[in-house]
C-alpha positions as CSV (number, residue, x, y, z in Angstrom):
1,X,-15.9,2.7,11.0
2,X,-16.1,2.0,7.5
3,X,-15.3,-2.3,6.7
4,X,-13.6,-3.6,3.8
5,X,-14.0,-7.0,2.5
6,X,-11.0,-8.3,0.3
7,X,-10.6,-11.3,-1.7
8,X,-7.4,-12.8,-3.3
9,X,-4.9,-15.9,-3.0
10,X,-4.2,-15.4,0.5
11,X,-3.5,-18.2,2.9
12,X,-1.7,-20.3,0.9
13,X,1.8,-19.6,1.9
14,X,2.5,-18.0,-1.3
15,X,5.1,-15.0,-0.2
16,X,4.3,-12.9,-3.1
17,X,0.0,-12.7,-2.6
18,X,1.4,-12.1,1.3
19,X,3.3,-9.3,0.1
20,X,0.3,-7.9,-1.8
21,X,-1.7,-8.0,1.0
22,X,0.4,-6.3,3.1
23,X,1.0,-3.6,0.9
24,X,-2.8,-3.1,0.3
25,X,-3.4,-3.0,3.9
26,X,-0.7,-0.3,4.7
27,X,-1.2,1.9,2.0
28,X,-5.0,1.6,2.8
29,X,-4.2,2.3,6.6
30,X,-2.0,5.2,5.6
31,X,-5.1,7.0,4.5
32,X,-7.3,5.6,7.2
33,X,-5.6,4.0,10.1
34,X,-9.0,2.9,11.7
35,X,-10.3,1.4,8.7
36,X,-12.3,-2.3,9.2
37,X,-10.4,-5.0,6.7
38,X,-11.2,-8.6,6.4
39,X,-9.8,-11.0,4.1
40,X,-11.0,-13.9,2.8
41,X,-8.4,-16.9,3.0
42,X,-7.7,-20.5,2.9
43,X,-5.7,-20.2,6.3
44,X,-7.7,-17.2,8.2
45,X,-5.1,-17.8,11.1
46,X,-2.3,-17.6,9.2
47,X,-3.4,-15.0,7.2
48,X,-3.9,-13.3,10.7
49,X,-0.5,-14.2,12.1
50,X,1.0,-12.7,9.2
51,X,-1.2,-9.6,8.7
52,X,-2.2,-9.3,12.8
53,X,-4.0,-6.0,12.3
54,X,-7.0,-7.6,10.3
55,X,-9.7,-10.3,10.5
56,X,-10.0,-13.3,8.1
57,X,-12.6,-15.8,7.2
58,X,-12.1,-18.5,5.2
59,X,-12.9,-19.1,2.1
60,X,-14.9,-22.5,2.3
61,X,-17.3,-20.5,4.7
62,X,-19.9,-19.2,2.3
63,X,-22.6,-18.6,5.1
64,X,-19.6,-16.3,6.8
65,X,-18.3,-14.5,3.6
66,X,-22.2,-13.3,2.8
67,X,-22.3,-11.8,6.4
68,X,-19.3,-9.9,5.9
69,X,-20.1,-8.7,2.2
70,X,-23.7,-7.1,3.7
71,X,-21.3,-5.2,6.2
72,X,-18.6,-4.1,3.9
73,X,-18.9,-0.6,2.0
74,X,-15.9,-2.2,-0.4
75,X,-15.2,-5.5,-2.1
76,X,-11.5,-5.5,-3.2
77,X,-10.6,-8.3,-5.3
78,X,-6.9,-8.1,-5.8
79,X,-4.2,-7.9,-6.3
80,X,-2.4,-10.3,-8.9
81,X,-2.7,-12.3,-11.3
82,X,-5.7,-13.5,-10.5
83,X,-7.8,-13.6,-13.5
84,X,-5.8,-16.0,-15.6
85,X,-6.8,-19.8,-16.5
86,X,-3.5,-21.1,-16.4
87,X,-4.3,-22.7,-13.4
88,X,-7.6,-23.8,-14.4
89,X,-11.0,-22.4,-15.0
90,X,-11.6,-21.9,-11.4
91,X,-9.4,-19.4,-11.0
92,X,-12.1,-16.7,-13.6
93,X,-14.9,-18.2,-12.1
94,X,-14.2,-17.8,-8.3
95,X,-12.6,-14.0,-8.4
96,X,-15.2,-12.5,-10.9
97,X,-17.9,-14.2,-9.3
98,X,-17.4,-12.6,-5.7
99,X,-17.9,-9.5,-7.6
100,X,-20.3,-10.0,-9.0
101,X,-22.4,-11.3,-6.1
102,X,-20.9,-8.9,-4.4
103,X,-22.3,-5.5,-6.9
104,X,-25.6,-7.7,-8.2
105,X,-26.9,-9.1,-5.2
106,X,-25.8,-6.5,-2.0
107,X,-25.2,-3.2,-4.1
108,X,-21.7,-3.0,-2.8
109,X,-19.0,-0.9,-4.5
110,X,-16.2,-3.3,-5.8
111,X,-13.1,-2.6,-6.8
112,X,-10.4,-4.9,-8.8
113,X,-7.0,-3.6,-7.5
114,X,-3.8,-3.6,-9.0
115,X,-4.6,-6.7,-10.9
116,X,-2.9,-8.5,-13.8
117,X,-4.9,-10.1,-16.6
118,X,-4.4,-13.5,-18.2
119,X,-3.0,-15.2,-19.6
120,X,-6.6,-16.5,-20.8
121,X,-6.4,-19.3,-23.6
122,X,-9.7,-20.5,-22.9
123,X,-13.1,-19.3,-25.1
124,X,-15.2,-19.3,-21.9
125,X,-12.6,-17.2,-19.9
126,X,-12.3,-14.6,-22.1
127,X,-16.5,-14.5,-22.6
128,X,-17.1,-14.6,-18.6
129,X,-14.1,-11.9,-18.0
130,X,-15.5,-9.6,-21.2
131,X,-19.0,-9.8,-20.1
132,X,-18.5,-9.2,-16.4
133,X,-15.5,-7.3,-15.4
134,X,-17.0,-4.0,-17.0
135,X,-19.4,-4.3,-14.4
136,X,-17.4,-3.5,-11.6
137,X,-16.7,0.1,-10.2
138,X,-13.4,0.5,-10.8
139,X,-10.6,-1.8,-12.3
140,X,-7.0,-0.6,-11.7
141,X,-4.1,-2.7,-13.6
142,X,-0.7,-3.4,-13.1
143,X,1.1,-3.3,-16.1
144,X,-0.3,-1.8,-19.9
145,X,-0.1,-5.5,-21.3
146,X,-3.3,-6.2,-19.2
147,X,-5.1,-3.4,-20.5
148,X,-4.2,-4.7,-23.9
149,X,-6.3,-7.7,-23.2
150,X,-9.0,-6.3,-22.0
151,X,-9.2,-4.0,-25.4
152,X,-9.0,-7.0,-27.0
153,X,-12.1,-8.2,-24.9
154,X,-13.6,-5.2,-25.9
155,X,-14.1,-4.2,-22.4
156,X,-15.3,-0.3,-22.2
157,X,-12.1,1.4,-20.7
158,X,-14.0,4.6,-18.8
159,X,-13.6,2.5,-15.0
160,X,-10.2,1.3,-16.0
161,X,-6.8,3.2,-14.7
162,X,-3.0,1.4,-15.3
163,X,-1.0,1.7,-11.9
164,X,1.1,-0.7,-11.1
165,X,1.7,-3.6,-8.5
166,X,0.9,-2.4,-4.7
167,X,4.2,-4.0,-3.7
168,X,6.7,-1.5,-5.6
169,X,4.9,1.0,-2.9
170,X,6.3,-0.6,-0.2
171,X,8.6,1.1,2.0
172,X,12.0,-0.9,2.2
173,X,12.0,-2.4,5.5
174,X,15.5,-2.6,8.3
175,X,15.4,-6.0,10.0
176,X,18.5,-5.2,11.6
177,X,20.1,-8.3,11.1
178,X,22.1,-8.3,8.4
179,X,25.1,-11.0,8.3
180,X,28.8,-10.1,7.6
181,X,29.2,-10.2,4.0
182,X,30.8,-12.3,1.9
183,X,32.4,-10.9,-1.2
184,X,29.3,-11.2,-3.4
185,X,25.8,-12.9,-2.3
186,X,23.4,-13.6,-5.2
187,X,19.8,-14.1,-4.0
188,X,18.0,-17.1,-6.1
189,X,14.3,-17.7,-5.8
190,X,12.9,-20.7,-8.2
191,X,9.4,-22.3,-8.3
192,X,9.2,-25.8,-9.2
193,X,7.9,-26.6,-12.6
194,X,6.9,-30.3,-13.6
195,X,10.3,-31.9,-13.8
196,X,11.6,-31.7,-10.3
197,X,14.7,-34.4,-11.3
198,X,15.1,-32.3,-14.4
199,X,14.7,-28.9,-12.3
200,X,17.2,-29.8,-9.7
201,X,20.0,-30.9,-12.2
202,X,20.0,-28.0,-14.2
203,X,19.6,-25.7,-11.0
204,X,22.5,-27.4,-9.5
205,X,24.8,-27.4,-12.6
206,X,23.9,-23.2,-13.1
207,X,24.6,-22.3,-9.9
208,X,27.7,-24.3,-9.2
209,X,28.9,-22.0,-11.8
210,X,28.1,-19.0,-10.7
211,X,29.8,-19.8,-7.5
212,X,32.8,-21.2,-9.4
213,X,32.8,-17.8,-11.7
214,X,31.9,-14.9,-9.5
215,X,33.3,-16.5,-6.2
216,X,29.7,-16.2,-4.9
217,X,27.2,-17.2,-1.9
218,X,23.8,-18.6,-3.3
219,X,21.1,-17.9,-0.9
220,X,18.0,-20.0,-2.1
221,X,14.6,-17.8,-0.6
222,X,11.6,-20.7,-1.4
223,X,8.8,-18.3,-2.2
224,X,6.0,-21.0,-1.9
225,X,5.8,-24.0,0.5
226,X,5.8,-26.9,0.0
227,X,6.9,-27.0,-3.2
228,X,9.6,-24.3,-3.8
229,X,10.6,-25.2,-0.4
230,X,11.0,-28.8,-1.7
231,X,12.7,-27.8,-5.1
232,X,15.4,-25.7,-3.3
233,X,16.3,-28.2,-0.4
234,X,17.0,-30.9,-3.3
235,X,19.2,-28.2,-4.8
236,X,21.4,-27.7,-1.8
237,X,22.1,-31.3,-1.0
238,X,22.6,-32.1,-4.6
239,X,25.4,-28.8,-4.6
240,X,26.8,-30.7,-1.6
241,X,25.4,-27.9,1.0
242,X,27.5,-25.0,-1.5
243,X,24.5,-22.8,-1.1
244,X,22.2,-21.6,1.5
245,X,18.3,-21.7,2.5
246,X,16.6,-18.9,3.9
247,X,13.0,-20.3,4.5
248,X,10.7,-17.5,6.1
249,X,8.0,-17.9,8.6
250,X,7.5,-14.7,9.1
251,X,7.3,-11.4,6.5
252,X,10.3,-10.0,8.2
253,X,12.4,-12.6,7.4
254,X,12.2,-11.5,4.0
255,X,12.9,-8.1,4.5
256,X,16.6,-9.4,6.5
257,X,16.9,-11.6,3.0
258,X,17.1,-8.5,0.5
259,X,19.7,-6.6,3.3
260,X,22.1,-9.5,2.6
261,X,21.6,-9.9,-0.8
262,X,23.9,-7.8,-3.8
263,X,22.1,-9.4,-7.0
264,X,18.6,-11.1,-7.2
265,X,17.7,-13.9,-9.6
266,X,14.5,-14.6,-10.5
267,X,11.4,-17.4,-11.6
268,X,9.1,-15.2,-9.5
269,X,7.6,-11.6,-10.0
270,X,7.4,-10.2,-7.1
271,X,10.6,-11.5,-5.6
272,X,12.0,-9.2,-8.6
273,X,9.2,-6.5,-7.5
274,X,11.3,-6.5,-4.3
275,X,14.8,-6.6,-5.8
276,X,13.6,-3.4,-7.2
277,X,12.3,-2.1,-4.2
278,X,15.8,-2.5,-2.4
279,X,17.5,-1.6,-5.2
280,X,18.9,-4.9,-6.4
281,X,20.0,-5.5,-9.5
282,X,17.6,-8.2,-10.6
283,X,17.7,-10.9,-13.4
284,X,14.6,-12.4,-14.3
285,X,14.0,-16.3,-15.6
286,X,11.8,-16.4,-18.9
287,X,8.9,-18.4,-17.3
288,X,6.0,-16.6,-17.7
289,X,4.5,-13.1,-19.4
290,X,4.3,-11.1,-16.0
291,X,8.0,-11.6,-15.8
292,X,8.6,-10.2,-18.6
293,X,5.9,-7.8,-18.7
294,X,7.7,-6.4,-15.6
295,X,11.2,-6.3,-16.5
296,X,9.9,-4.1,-19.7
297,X,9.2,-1.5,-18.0
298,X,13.2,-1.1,-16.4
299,X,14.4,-2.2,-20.2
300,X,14.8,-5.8,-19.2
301,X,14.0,-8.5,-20.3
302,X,14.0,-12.0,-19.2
303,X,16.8,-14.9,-20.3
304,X,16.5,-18.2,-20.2
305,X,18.0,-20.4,-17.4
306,X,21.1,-21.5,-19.8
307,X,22.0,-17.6,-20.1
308,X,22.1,-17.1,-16.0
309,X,25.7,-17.4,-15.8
310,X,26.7,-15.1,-18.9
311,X,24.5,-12.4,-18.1
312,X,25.2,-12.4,-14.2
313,X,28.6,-10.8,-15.6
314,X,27.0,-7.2,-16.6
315,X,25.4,-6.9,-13.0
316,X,28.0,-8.5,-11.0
317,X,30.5,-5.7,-12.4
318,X,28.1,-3.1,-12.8
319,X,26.2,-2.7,-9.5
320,X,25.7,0.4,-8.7
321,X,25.3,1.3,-12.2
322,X,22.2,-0.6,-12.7
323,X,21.2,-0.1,-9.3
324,X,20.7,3.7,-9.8
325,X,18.8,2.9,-13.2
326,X,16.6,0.6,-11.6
327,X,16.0,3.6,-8.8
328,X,15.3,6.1,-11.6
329,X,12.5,3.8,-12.8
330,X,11.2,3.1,-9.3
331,X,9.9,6.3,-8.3
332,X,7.4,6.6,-11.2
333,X,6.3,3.1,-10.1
334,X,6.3,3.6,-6.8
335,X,4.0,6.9,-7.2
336,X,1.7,4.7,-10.1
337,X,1.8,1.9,-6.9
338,X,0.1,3.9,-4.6
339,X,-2.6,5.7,-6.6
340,X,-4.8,2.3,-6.0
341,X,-5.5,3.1,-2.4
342,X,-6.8,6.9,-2.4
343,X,-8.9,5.3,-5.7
344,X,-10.0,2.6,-3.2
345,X,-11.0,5.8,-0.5
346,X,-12.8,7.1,-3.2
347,X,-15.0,4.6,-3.3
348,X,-15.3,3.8,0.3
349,X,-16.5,7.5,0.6
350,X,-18.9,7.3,-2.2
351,X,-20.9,4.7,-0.7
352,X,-21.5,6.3,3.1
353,X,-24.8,5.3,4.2
């Protein structure tokens, strides 16, 4: 039984990396239901609750992760953003490194899956990710804006492929519990910035107008905890409990989220990634590249939080319009979307022995 080892930001109740997981896993599975996976998290339980068809290990347990990578036949580091320094230096040094530990020092095949690249403003960044990711098997991206970079890194393209995100191949999902509707239910899922006074003012001055202008449900989904969780609770009371929470605990609980939802708005990718998935019409907030990057590739693009209301008014009259442009879109993506796992296979089944 062949063993995969994957590393990403898992365990950190981050809905989106959860949803990446899981559609790595699946589509993986679909092609070989008996296949070994372990993922390396912060939380290995809850990474295990949450994905119960795996093993995890934690990430702080270096003597455990080197036992696992002499076992595996594939080291999948993915997906995401996770070679960026936004965050912080770490962020280049922790993912690239596992590979290359992982193809230097045990010969294993690696594999970056589905990721997204940078942003990178820092000198040593860019020089550890020119000089090192060409030394993996294969790379697979999500979007063309990554492979841009890595031109401009200079990184040889001939183990490079552009996909797209493992979550556009998910399957829509029936929770069976969607709520009686109300006339119109707009899904909002924000992260919290710096300003959390600041955040929560604005929030709760935008979205009392969108109720006041399209006679509207809000239905807050916190895509993080604690702090989106935090963000959107302070938004409720402050809209004197005029919109709604739906915290998950579980990845179903998202899934009954987008059944009762008409119109998703957006500071997070793959919350939009969903949207598009269920065929939501989907407004994105001008936060970062990857939002942006994303909404390109439907002939979005993102508005700034002052322009929500405005802009609501072409998808709240035109539904099914967009809808069925969006859906056009999604089943090129969805097909790029699930080219990473056969690649994946490949490798698997070049490395027997």
């Amino acid at each position: 039984m062949p063993k995969v080892l994957i590393s990403g930001y898992y365990g950190y109740d981050n809905l989106g990396d959860e949803l990446i997981l899981k559609a790595i896993i699946e589509q993986l599975r679909v092609i070989d239901p008996a296949l070994d996976i372990t993922v390396i998290s912060s939380n290995p339980w809850r990474t295990v609750n949450l994905h119960p068809s795996i093993e995890a290990i934690s990430r702080r347990n270096i003597f455990g992760i080197i036992k696992a990578l002499r076992q595996c036949r594939l080291f999948i580091s993915g997906g995401g953003g996770l070679l960026q320094d936004t965050t912080g230096q770490g962020s280049v040094l922790y993912y690239l490194g596992w590979g290359i530990i992982a193809k230097k020092m045990f010969r294993k095949k690696v594999m970056l899956y589905a990721q997204g690249i940078g942003p990178l403003h820092r000198s040593l960044s860019r020089s550890l990710v020119s000089a090192w990711i060409g030394k993996m098997d294969l790379i697979t991206l999500r979007e063309e804006r990554s492979l841009q970079i890595l031109r401009e890194l200079r990184v040889p393209e001939t183990r490079i492929k552009v996909t797209a995100d493992p979550v556009l191949g998910l399957e829509p999902k029936n929770s069976g519990s969607v709520s009686a509707k109300h006339p119109l239910c707009i899904g909002v899922v924000l992260r919290q910035g710096q300003d959390k006074l600041q955040a929560v003012r604005h929030w709760n001055e935008i979205l009392t107008n969108v109720k006041n202008t399209y006679n509207a449900r809000i239905l807050l989904l916190p895509f993080q905890d604690p702090l989106d969780v935090k963000l959107s609770r302070a938004i409720k009371e402050s809209m004197k409990d005029k919109a709604d929470i739906k915290c998950w605990d579980n990845l179903g609980d998202i899934f009954s989220f987008y059944e009762n939802v008409d119109i998703l708005v957006s500071m997070r990718l793959h919350a939009l990634i969903l949207a598009a998935v269920y065929g939501k019409p989907m407004l994105g907030i001008n936060y970062d590249p990857k939002i942006d990057n994303f909404l390109r590739l439907f002939g979005q693009q993102a508005v700034n939080m002052e322009k929500v209301v405005k802009k609501l008014e072409n998808l709240v009259f035109n539904q099914k319009i967009i809808a069925a442009e969006q859906s056009a879109v999604l089943q090129q993506l969805q097909a790029r979307a699930r080219e990473n796992a056969p690649l994946a296979m490949e490798l698997i089944n070049s490395n027997k022995g």
